[in-house]
Every structure is written in C-alpha cells, then in structure tokens.
TORLO-223535 format. One record per atom (N, C-alpha, C, O): residue in one letter; x, y, z; atom name. Coordinates in pm, 1 decimal. Example, Ala and Ser with C-alpha at 12.3 -4.5 7.8 and 13.67 -1.06 7.14 Angstrom:
<rec r="a" px="1319.0" py="-569.0" pz="780.0" a="N"/>
<rec r="a" px="1230.0" py="-450.0" pz="780.0" a="CA"/>
<rec r="a" px="1320.0" py="-330.0" pz="780.0" a="C"/>
<rec r="a" px="1423.6" py="-331.9" pz="846.5" a="O"/>
<rec r="s" px="1285.0" py="-225.0" pz="708.0" a="N"/>
<rec r="s" px="1367.0" py="-106.0" pz="714.0" a="CA"/>
<rec r="s" px="1290.0" py="3.0" pz="787.0" a="C"/>
<rec r="s" px="1340.9" py="113.8" pz="803.9" a="O"/>
END
This chain:
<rec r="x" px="-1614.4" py="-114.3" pz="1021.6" a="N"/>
<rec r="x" px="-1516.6" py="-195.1" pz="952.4" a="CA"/>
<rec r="x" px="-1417.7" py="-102.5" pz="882.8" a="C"/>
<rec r="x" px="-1473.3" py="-4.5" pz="833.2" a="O"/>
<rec r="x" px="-1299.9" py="-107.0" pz="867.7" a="N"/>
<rec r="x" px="-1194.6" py="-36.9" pz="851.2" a="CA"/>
<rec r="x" px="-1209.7" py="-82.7" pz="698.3" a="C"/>
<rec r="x" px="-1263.5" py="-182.1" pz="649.6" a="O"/>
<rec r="x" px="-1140.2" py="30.4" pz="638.0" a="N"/>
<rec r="x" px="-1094.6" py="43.6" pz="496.5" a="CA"/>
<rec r="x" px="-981.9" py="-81.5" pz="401.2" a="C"/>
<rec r="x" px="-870.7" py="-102.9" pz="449.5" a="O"/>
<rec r="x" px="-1014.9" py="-140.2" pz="296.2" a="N"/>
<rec r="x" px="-943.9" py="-280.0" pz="265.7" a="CA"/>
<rec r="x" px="-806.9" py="-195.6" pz="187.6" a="C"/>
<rec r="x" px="-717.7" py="-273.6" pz="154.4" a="O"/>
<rec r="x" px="-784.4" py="-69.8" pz="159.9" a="N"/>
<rec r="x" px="-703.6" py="-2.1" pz="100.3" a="CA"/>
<rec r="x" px="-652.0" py="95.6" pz="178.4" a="C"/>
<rec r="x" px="-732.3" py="184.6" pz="206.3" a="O"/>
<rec r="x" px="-482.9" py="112.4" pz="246.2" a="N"/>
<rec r="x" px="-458.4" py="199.9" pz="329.4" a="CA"/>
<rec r="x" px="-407.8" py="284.8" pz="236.1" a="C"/>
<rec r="x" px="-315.6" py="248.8" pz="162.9" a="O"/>
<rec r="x" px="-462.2" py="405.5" pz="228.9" a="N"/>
<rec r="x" px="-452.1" py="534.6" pz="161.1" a="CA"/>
<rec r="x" px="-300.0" py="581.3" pz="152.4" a="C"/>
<rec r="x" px="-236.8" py="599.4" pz="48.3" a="O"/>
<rec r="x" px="-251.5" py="598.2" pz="290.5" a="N"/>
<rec r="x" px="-111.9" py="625.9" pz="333.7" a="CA"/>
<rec r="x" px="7.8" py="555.4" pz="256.7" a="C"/>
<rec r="x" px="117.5" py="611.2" pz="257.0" a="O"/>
<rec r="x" px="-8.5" py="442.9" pz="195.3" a="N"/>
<rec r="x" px="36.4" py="381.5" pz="203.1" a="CA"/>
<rec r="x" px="33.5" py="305.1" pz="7.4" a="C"/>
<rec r="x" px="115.5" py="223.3" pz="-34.2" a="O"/>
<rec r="x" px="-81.2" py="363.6" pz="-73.4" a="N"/>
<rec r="x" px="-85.1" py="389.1" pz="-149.8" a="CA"/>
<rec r="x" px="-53.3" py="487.8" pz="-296.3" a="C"/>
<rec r="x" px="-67.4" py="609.6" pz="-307.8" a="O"/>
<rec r="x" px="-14.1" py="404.6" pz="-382.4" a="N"/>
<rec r="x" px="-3.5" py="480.7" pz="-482.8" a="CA"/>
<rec r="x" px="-20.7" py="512.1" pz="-613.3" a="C"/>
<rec r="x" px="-34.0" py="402.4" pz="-667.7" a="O"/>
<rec r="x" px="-30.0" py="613.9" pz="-713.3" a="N"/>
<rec r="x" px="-93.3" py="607.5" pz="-807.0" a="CA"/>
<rec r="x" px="50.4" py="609.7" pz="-939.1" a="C"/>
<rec r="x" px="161.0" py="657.1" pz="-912.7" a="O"/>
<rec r="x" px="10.4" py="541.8" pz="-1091.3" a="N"/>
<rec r="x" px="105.8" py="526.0" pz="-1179.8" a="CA"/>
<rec r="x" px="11.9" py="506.1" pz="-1306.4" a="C"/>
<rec r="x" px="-81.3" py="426.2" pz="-1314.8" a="O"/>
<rec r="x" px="53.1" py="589.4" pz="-1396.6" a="N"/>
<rec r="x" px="-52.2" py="627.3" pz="-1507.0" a="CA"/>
<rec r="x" px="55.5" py="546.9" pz="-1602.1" a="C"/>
<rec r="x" px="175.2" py="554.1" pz="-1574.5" a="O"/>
<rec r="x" px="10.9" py="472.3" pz="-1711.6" a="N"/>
<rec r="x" px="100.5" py="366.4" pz="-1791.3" a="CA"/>
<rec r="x" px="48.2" py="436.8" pz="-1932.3" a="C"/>
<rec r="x" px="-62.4" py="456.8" pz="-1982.4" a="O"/>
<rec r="x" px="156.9" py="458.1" pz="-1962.0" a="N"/>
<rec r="x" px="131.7" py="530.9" pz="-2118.9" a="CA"/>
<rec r="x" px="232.9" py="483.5" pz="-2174.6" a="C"/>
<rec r="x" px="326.8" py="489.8" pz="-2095.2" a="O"/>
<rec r="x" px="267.2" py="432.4" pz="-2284.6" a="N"/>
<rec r="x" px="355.8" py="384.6" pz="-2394.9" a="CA"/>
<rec r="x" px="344.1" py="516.1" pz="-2496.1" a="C"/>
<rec r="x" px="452.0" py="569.5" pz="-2522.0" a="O"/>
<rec r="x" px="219.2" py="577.2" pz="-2559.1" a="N"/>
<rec r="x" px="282.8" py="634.3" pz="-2666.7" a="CA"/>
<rec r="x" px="337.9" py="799.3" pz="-2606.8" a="C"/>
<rec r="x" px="414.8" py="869.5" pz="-2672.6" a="O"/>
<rec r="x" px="293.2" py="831.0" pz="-2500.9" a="N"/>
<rec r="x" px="277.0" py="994.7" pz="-2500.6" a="CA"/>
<rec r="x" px="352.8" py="990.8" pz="-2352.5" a="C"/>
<rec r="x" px="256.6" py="1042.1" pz="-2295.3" a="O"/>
<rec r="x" px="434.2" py="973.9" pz="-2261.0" a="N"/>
<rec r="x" px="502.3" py="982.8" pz="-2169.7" a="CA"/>
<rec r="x" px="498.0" py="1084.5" pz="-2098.1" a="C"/>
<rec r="x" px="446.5" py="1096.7" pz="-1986.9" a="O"/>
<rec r="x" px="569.1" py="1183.5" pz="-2179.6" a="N"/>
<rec r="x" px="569.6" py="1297.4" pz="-2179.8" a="CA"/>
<rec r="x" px="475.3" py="1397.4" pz="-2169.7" a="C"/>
<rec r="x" px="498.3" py="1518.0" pz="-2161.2" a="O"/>
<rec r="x" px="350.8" py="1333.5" pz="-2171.4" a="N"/>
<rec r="x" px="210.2" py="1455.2" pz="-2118.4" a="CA"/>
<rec r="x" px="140.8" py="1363.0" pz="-2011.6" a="C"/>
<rec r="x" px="23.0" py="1370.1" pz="-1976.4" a="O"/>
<rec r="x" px="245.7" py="1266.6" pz="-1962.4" a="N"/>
<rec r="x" px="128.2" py="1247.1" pz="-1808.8" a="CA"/>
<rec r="x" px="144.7" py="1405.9" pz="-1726.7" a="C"/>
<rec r="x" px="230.6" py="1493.6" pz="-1735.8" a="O"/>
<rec r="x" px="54.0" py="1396.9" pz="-1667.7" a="N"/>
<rec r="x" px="11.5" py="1498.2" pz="-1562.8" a="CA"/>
<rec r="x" px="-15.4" py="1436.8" pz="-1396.8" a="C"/>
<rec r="x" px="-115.1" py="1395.1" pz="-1337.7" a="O"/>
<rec r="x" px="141.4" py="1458.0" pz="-1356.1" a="N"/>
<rec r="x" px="162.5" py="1410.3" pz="-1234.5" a="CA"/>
<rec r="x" px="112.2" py="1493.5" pz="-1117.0" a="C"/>
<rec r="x" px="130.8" py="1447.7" pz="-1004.2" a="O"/>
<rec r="x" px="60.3" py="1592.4" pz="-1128.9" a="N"/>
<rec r="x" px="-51.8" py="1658.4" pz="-1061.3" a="CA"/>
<rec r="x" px="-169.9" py="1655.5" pz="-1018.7" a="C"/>
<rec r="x" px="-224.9" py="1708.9" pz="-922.4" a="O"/>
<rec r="x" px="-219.0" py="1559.8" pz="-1133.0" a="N"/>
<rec r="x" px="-393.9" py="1508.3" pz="-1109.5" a="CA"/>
<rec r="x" px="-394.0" py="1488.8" pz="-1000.7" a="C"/>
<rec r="x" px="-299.2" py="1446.9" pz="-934.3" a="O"/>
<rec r="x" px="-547.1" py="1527.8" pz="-948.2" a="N"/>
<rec r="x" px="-605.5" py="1468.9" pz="-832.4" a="CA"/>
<rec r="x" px="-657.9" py="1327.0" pz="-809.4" a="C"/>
<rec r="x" px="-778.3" py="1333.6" pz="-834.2" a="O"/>
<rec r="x" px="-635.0" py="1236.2" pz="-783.8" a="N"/>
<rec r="x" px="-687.1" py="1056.6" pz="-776.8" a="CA"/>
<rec r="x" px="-650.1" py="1035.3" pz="-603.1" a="C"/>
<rec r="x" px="-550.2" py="1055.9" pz="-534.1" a="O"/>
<rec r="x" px="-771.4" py="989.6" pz="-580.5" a="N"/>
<rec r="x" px="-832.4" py="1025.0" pz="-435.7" a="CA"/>
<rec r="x" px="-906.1" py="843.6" pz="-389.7" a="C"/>
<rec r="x" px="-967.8" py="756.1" pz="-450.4" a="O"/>
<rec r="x" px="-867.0" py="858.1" pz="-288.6" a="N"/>
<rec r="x" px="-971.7" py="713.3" pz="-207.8" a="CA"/>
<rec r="x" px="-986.5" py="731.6" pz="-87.7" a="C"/>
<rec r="x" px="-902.7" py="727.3" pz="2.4" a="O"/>
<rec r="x" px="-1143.2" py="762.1" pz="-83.0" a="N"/>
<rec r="x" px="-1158.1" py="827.3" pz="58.9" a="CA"/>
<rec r="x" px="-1144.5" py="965.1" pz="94.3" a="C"/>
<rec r="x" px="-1139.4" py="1013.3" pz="207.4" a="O"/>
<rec r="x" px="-1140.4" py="1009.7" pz="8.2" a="N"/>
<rec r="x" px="-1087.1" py="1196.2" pz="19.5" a="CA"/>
<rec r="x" px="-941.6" py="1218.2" pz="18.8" a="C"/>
<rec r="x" px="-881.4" py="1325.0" pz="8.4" a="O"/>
<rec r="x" px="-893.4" py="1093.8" pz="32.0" a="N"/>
<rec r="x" px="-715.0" py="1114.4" pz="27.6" a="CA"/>
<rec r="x" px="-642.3" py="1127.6" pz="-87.9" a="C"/>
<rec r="x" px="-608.8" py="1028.9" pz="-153.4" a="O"/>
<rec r="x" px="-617.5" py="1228.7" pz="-116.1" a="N"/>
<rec r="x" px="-512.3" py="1215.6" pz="-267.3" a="CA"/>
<rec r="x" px="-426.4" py="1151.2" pz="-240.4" a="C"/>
<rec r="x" px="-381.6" py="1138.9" pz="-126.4" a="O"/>
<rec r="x" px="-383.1" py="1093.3" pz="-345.7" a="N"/>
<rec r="x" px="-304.2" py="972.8" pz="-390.0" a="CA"/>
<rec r="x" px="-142.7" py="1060.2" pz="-474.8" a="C"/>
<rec r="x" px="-147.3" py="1152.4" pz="-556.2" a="O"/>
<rec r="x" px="-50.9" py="1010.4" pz="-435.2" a="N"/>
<rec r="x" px="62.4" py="1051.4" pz="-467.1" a="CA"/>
<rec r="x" px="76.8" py="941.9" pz="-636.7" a="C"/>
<rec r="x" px="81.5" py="819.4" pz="-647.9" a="O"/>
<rec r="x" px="79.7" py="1033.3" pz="-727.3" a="N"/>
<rec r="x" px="112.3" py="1016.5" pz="-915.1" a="CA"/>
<rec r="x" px="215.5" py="999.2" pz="-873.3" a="C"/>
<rec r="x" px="265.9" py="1094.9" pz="-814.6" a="O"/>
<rec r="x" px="304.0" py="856.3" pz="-884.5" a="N"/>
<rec r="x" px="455.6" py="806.7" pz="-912.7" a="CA"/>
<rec r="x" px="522.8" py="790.5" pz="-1049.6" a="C"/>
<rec r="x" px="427.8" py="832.0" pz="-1115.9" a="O"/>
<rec r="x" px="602.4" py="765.3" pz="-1127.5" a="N"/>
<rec r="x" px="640.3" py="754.5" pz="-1260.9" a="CA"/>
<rec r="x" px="637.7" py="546.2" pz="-1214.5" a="C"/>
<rec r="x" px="572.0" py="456.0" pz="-1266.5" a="O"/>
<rec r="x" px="730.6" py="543.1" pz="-1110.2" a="N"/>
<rec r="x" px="733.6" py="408.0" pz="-1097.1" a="CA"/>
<rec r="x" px="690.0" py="337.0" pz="-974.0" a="C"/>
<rec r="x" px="693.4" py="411.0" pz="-875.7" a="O"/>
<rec r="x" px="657.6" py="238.5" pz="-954.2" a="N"/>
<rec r="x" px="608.8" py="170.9" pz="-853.6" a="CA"/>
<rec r="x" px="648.7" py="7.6" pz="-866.4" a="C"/>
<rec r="x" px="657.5" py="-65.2" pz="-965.2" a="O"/>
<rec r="x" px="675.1" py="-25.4" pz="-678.3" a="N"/>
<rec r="x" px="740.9" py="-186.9" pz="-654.1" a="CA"/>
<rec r="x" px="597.9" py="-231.6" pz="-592.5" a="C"/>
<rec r="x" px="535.4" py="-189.7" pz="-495.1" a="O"/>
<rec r="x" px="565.6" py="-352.5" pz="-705.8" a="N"/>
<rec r="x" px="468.7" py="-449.0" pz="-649.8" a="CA"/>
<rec r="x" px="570.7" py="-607.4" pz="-655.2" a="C"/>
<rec r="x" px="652.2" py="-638.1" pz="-742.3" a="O"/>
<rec r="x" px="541.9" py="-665.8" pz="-564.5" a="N"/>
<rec r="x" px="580.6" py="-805.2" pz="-525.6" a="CA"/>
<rec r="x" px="735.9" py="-792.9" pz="-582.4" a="C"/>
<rec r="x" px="781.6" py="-888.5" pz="-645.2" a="O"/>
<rec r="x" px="816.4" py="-675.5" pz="-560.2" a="N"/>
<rec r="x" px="916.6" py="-642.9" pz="-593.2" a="CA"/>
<rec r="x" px="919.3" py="-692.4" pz="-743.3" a="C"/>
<rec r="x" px="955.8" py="-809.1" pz="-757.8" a="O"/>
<rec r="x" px="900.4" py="-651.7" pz="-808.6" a="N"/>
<rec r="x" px="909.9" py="-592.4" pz="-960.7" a="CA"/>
<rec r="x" px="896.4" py="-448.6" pz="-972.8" a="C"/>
<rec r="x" px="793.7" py="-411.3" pz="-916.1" a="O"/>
<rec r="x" px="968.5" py="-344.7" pz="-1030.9" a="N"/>
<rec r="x" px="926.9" py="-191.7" pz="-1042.7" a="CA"/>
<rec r="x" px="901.9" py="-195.2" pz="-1213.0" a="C"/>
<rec r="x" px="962.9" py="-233.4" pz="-1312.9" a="O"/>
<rec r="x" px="778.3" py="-133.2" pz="-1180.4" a="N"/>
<rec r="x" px="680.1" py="-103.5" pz="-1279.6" a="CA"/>
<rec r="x" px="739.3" py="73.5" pz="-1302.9" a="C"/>
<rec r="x" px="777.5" py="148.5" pz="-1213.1" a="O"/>
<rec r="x" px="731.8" py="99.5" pz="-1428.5" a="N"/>
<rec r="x" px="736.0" py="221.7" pz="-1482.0" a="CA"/>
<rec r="x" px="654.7" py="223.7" pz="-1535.2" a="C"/>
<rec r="x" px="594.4" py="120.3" pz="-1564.2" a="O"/>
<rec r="x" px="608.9" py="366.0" pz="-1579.5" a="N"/>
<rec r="x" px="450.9" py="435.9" pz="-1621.0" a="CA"/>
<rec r="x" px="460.5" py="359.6" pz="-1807.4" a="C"/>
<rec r="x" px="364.1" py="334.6" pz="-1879.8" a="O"/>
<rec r="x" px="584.1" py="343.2" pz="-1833.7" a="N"/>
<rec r="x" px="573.8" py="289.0" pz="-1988.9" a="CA"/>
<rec r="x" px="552.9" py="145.9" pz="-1944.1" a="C"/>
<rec r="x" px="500.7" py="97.9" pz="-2044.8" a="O"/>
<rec r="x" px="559.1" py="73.1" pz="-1878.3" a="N"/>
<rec r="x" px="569.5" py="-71.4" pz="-1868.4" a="CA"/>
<rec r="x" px="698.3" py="-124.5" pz="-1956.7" a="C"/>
<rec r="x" px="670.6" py="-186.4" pz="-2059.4" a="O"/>
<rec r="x" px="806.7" py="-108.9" pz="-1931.1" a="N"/>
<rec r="x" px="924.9" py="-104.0" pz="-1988.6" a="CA"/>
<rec r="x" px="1003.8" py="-203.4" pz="-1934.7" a="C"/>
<rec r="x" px="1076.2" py="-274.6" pz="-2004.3" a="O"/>
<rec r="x" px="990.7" py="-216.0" pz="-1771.2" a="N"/>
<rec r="x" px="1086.7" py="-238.9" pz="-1699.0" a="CA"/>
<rec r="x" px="1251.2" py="-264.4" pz="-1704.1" a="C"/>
<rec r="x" px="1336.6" py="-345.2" pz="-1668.0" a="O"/>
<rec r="x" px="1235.2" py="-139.6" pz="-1773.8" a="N"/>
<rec r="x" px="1396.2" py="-66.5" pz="-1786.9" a="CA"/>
<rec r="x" px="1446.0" py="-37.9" pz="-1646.7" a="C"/>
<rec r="x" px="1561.1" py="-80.6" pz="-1638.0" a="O"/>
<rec r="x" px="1397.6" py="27.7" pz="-1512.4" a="N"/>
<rec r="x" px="1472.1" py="84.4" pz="-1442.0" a="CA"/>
<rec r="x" px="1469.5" py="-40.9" pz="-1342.4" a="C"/>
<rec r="x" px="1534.1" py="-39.9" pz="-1237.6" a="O"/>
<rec r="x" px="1385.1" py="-155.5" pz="-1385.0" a="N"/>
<rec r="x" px="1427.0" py="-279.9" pz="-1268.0" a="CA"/>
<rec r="x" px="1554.2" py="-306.6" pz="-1341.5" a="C"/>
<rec r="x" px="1655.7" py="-323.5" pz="-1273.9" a="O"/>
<rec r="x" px="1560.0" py="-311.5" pz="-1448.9" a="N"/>
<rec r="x" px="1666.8" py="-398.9" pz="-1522.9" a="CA"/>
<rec r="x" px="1824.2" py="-312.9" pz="-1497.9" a="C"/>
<rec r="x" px="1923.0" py="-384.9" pz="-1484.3" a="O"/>
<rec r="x" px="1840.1" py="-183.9" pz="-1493.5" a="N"/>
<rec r="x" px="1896.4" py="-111.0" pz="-1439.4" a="CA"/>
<rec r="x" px="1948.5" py="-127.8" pz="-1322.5" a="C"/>
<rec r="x" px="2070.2" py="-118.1" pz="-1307.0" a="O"/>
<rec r="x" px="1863.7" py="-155.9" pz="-1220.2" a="N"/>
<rec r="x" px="1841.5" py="-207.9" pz="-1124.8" a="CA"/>
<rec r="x" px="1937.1" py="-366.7" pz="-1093.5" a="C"/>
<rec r="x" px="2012.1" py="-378.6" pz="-996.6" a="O"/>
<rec r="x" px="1920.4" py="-445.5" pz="-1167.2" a="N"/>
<rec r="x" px="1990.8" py="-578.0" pz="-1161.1" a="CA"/>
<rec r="x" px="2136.4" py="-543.6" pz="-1212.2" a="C"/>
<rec r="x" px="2241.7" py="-572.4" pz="-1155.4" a="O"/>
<rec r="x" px="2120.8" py="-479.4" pz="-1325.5" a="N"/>
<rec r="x" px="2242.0" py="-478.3" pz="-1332.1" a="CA"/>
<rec r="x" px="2360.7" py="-437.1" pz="-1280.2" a="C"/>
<rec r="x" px="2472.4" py="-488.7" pz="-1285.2" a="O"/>
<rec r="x" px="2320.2" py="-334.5" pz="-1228.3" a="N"/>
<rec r="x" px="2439.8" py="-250.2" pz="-1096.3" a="CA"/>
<rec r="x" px="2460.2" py="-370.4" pz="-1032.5" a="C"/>
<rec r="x" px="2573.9" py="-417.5" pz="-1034.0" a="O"/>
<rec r="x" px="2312.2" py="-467.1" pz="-939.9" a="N"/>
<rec r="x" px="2334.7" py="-498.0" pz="-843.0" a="CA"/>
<rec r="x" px="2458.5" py="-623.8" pz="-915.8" a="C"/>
<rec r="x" px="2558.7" py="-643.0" pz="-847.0" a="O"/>
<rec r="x" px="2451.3" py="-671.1" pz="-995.9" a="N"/>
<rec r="x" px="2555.2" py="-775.5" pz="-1052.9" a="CA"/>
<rec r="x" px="2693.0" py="-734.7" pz="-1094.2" a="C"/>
<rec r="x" px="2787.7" py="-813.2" pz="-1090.7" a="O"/>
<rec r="x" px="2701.5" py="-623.1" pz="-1129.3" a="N"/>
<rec r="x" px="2827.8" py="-552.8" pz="-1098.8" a="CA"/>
<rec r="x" px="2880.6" py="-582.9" pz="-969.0" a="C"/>
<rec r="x" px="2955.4" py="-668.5" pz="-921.8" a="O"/>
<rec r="x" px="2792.2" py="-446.1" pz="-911.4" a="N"/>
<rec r="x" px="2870.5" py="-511.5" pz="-747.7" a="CA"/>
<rec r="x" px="2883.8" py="-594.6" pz="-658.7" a="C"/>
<rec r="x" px="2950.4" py="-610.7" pz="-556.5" a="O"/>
<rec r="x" px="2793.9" py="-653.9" pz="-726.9" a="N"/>
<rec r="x" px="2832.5" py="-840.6" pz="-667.1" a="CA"/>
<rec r="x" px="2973.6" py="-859.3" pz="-720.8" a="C"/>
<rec r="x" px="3055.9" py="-883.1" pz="-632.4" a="O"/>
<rec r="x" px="3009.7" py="-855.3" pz="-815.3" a="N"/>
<rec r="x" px="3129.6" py="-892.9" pz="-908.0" a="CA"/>
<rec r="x" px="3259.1" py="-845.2" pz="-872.0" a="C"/>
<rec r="x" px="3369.2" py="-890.2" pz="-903.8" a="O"/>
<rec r="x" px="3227.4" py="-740.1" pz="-795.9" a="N"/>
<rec r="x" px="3372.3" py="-699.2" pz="-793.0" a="CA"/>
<rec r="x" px="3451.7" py="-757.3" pz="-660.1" a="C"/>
<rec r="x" px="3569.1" py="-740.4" pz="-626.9" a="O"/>
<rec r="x" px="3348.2" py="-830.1" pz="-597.5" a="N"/>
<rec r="x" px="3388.4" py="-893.7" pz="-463.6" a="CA"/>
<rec r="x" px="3482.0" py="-985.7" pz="-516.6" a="C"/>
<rec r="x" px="3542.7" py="-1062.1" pz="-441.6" a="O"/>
END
C-alpha cells in the first residue's frame, strides 16, 4: 500500500509569533527518510499561511491583484 503523504510534494512551516527571527530553516523534518523542505510560507486550499500566522503576504497578495484589476 502506497504512502497517504507524497513526500515530493510536501512541506514544512514552523509558526512562531514571538521569535521569527531564530527559526532554523535548516532543520532536518523527514517522512519516510525524505527531508522535507522548511518554507517561511505555505498555500493550503489557497490561503498562504506565513510562519507568523499573519496573513500579511496573502493580503499583499489581494491587493496588487485589485490594483490591477483596476486599472483596466
């Protein structure tokens, strides 16, 4: 039976509010022997999650896109 988590295809995001600045995007975090790529941000069900839980850079994100909607 095949694996319910494709490794490849996975990724890792450490959520810290007070200390940001000492994640350690190097760690090893593994499934299956596969290291896992440490992201700052990650898109689930299209929402992007940042490691603060902020969602500043979705909002970032909308807003350009409503700009350039706008200028049409």
């Amino acid at each position: 039976m095949g694996s319910l988590v494709s490794e490849s295809k996975t990724k890792a995001i450490i959520t810290c509010k007070r200390l940001p600045s000492k994640i350690n995007y190097e760690m090893a975090l593994t499934i299956n022997g596969t290291k896992l790529e440490v992201v700052p941000s990650v898109k689930l069900l299209g929402l992007e999650i940042d490691s603060e839980l902020s969602f500043i850079p979705m909002s970032r994100t909308y807003v350009q896109s409503c700009h350039s909607e706008s200028e049409y």
